[in-house]
N, C-alpha and C positions, 0 to 999 in steps of 0.2 A: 533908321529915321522913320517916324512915325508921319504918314502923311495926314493932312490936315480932310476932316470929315470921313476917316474913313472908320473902319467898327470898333478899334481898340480905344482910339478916341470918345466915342459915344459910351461906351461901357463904363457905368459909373460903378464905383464900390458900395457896397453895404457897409455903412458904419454901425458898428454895435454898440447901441445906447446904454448897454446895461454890462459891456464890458466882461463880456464871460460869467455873471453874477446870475445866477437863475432865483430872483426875488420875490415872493407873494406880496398880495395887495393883504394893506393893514384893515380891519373891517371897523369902524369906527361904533363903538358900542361903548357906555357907558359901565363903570369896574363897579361892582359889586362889594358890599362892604365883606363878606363871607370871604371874598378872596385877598382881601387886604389882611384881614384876620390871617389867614390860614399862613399868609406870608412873614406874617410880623411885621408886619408895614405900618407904624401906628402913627405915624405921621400922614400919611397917604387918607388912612381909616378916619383920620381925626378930621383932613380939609372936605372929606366927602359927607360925614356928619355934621361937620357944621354949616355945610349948605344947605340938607337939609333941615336942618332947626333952623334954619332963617326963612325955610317956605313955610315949614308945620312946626307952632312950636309947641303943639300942645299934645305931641306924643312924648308921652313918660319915656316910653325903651328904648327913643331916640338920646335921651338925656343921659339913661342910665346906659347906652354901650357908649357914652361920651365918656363919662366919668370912666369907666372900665379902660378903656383906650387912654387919657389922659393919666392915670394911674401905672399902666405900662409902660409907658414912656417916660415915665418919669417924674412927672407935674403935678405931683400931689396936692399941692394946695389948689391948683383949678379945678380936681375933682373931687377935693374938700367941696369947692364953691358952688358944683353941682347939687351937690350929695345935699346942702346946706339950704338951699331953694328948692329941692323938691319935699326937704320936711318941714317947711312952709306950709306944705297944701293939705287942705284937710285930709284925715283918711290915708295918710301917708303908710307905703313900708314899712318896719320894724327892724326888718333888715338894714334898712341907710344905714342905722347905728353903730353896724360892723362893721359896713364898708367904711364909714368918717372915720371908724378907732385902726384900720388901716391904714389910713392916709395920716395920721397922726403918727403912729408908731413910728413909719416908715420917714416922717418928718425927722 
């Protein structure tokens, strides 16, 4: 019988918060389009380009690795739709031409 205030009493236990699990801290850092690339991630690559084309939309090679990523994934007609507004603009590529007769084929 444990008498009331004596040392076993007072002795509280260590509870382990983490459960035998030895966990690092996650470092909160925005992903990189290079690393979605290199992943195959083109879903991933596609929501992180198109946030940026809604802050700058007036970088071409943000347009043009959309259409490239849309094209891998699948969606050729949105990067028909790309490829189709940037020869729009004066002084355009020559190139589009093959990427649009890729997205067509592949239609």
């Amino acid at each position: 019988m444990i008498r009331p205030g004596s040392s076993l009493s007072k002795a509280k236990k260590k509870i382990d918060t983490n459960y035998g699990l030895n966990l690092k801290k996650v470092e909160k850092t925005i992903p990189k389009k290079e690393d979605f690339i290199k992943d195959r991630d083109w879903v991933g690559v596609i929501a992180l380009l198109e946030a940026d084309r809604s802050v700058t939309d007036t970088k071409i090679d943000t347009h043009l690795w959309l259409a490239y990523c849309y094209f891998h994934n699948g969606d050729y007609k949105e990067a028909m739709y790309i490829y189709d507004d940037l020869m729009k603009k004066p002084q355009y590529e020559k190139d589009l031409h093959i990427y649009k007769s890729c997205c067509l084929y592949a239609l």
